[in-house]
TORKOL-4160 file (C-alpha; in steps of 0.2 Angstrom, whole numbers, padded with zeros to 4 digits, m for minus):
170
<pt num="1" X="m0091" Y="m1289" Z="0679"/>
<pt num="2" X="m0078" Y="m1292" Z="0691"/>
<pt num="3" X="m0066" Y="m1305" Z="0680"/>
<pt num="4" X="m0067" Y="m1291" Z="0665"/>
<pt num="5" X="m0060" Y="m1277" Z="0676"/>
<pt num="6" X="m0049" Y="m1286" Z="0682"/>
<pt num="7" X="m0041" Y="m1291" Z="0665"/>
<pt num="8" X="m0041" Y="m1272" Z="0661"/>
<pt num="9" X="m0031" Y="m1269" Z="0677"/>
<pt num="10" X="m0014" Y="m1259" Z="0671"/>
<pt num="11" X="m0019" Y="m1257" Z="0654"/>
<pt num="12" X="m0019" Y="m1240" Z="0656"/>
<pt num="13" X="m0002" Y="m1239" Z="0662"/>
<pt num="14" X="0003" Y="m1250" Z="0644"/>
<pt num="15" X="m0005" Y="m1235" Z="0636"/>
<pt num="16" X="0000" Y="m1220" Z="0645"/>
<pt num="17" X="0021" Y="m1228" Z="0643"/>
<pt num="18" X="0017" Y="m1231" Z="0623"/>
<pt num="19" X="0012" Y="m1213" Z="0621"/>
<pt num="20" X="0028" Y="m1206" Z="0630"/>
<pt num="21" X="0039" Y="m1217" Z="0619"/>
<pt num="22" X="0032" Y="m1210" Z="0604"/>
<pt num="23" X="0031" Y="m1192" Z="0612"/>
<pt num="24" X="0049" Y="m1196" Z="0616"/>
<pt num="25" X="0055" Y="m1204" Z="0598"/>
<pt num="26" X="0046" Y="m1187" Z="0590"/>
<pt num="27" X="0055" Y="m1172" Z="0600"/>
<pt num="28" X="0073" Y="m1183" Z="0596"/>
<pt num="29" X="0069" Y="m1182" Z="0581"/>
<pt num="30" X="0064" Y="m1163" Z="0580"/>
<pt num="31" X="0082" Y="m1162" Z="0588"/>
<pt num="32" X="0093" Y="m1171" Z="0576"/>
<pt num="33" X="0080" Y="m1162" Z="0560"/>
<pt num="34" X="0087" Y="m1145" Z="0570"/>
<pt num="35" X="0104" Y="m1149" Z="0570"/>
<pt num="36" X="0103" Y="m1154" Z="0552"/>
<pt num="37" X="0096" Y="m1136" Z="0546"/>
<pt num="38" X="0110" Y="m1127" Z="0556"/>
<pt num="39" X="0121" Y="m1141" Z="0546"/>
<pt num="40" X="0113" Y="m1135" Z="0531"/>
<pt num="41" X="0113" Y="m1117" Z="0534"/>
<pt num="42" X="0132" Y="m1117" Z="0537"/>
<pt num="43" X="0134" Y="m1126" Z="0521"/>
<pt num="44" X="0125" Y="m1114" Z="0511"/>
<pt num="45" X="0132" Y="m1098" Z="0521"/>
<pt num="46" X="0150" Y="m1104" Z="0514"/>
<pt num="47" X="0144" Y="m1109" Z="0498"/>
<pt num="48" X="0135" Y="m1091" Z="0495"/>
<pt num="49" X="0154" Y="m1083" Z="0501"/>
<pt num="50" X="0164" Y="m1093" Z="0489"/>
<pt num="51" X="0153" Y="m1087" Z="0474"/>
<pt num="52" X="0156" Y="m1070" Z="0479"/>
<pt num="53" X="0171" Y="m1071" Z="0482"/>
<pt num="54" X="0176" Y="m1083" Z="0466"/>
<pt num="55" X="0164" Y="m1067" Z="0457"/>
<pt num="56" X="0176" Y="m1054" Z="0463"/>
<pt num="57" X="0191" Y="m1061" Z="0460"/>
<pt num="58" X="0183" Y="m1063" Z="0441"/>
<pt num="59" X="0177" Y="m1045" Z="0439"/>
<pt num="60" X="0197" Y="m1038" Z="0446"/>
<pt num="61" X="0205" Y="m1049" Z="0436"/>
<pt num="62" X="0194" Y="m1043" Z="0421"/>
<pt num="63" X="0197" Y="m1024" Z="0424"/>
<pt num="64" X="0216" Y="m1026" Z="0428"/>
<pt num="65" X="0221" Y="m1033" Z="0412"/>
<pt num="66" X="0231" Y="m1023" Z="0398"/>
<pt num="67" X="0219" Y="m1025" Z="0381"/>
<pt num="68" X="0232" Y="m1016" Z="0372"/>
<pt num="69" X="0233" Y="m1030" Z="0361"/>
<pt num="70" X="0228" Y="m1049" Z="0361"/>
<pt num="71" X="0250" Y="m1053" Z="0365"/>
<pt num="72" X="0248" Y="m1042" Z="0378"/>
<pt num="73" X="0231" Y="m1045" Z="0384"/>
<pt num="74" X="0236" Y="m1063" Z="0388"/>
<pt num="75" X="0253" Y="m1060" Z="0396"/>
<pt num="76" X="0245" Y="m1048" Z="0409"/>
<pt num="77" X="0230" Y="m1062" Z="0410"/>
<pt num="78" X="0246" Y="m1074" Z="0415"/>
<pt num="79" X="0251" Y="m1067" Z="0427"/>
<pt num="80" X="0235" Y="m1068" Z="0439"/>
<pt num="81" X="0238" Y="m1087" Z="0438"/>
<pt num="82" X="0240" Y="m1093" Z="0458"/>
<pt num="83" X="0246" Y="m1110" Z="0461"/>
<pt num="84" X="0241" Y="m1116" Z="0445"/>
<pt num="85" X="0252" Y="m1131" Z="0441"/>
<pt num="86" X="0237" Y="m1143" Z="0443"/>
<pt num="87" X="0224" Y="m1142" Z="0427"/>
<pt num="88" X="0208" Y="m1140" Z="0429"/>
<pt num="89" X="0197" Y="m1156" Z="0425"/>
<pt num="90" X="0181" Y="m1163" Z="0423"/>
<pt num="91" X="0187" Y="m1173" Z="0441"/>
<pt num="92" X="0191" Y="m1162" Z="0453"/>
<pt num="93" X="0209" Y="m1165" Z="0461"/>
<pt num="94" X="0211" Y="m1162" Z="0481"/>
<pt num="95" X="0210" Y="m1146" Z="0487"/>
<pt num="96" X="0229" Y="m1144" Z="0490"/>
<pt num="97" X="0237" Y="m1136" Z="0472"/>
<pt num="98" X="0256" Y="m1132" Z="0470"/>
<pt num="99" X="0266" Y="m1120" Z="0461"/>
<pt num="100" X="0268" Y="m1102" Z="0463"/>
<pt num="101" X="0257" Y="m1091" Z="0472"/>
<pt num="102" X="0251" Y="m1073" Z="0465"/>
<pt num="103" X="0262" Y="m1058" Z="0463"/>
<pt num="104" X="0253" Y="m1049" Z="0477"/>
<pt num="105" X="0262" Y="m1032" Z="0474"/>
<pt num="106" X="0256" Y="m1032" Z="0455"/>
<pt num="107" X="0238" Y="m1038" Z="0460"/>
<pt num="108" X="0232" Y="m1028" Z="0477"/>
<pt num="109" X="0213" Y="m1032" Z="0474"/>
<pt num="110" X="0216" Y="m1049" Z="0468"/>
<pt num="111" X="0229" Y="m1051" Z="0483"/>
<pt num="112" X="0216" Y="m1043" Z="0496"/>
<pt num="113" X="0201" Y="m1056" Z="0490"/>
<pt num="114" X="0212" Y="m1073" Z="0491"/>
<pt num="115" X="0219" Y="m1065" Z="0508"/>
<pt num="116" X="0202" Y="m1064" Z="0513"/>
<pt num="117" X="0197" Y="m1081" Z="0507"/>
<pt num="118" X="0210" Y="m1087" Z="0517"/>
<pt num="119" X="0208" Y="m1080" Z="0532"/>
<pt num="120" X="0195" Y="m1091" Z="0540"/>
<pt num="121" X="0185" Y="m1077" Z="0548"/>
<pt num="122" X="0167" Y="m1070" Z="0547"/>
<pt num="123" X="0166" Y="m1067" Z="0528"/>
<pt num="124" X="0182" Y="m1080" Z="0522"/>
<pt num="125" X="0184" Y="m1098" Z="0520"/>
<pt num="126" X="0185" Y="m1110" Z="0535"/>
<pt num="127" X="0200" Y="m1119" Z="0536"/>
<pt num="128" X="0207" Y="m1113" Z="0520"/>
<pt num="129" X="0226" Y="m1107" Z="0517"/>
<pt num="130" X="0232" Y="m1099" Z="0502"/>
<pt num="131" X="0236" Y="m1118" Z="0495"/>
<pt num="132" X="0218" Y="m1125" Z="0495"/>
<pt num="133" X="0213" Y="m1109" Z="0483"/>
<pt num="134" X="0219" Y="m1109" Z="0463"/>
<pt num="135" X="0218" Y="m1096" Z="0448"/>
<pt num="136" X="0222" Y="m1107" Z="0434"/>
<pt num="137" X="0224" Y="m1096" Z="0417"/>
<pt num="138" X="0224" Y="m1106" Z="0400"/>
<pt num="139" X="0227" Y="m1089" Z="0390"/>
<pt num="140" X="0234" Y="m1096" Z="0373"/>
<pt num="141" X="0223" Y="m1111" Z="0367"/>
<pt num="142" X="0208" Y="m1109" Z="0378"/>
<pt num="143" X="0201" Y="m1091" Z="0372"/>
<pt num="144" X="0208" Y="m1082" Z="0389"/>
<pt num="145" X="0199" Y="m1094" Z="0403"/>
<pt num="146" X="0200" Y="m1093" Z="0418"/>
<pt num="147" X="0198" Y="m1106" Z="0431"/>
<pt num="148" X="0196" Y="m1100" Z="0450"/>
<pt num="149" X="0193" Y="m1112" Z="0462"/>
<pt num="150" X="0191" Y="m1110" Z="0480"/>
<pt num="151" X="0191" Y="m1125" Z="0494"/>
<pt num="152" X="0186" Y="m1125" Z="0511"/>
<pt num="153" X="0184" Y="m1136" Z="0524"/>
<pt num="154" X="0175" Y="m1135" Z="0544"/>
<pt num="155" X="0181" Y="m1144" Z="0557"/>
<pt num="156" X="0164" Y="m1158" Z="0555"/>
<pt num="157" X="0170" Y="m1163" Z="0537"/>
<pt num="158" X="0180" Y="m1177" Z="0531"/>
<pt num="159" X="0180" Y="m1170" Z="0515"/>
<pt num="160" X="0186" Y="m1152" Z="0505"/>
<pt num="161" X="0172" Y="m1144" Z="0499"/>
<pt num="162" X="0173" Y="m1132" Z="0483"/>
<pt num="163" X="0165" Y="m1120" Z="0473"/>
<pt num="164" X="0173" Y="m1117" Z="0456"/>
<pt num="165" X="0170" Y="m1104" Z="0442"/>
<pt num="166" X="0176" Y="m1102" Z="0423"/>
<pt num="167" X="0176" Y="m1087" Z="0415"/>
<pt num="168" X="0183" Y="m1080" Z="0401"/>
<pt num="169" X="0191" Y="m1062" Z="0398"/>
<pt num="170" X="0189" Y="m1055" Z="0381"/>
């Protein structure tokens, strides 16, 4: 009986270390699965504000507009356009467009929105500046569509993220 206890000697030690390991393996991970949610909850925070603010900017361009006739209708639709010298593609280009910016004065509630998509603060886009946001209007062959497409990007991404929406104005 001797010999077999003493062949047992520390085996409990063995076991005891084993178990802390993989108590210690599972609360790192419970750790890295948290950071990941706040990650994920970030995301879909920024993702939910650029649909509403893309949503806005649709309804304001769609009550601004002058109906009076179609020739008109699309001249007034024209003029919403912000930074729209980059088309619209099935590949999205970088989030940095060119050309001119909105008429502000003309469009104070369109203005107001892509200000506050701009900003960066509690309820705008992190990162963003008025040239990583686009209004593209294709107003004569594409039955009044309208292309708004917001970007953003936190200080962890190596990417710009972006959230587009097509509409069209009748």
């Amino acid at each position: 009986d001797r010999r077999a206890a003493r062949g047992e000697r520390g085996f409990f030690l063995i076991e005891a270390m084993v178990a802390i390991l993989i108590f210690a393996l599972g609360i790192l991970g419970l750790v890295a699965m948290g950071g990941t949610a706040v990650s994920s909850q970030s995301d879909a925070q920024y993702r939910t504000e650029a649909s509403s603010l893309a949503d806005a900017i649709a309804g304001e361009i769609a009550l601004g507009i002058d109906r009076t006739s179609e020739a008109t209708k699309q001249a007034t639709l024209a003029n919403y356009a912000h930074k729209p010298s980059q088309v619209p593609t099935t590949v999205p280009a970088p989030c940095s467009f060119t050309g001119a910016p909105i008429n502000g004065v003309a469009h104070p509630g369109v203005q107001a929105l892509m200000d506050r998509a701009n900003s960066g603060g509690p309820l705008g886009m992190p990162g963003a500046t008025a040239a990583n946001q686009q209004i593209f209007i294709d107003a004569v062959g594409n039955f009044n569509r309208v292309v708004i497409t917001l970007c953003w990007k936190t200080a962890a991404d190596a990417a710009w993220r972006r959230h587009t929406l097509v509409t069209y104005i009748n």
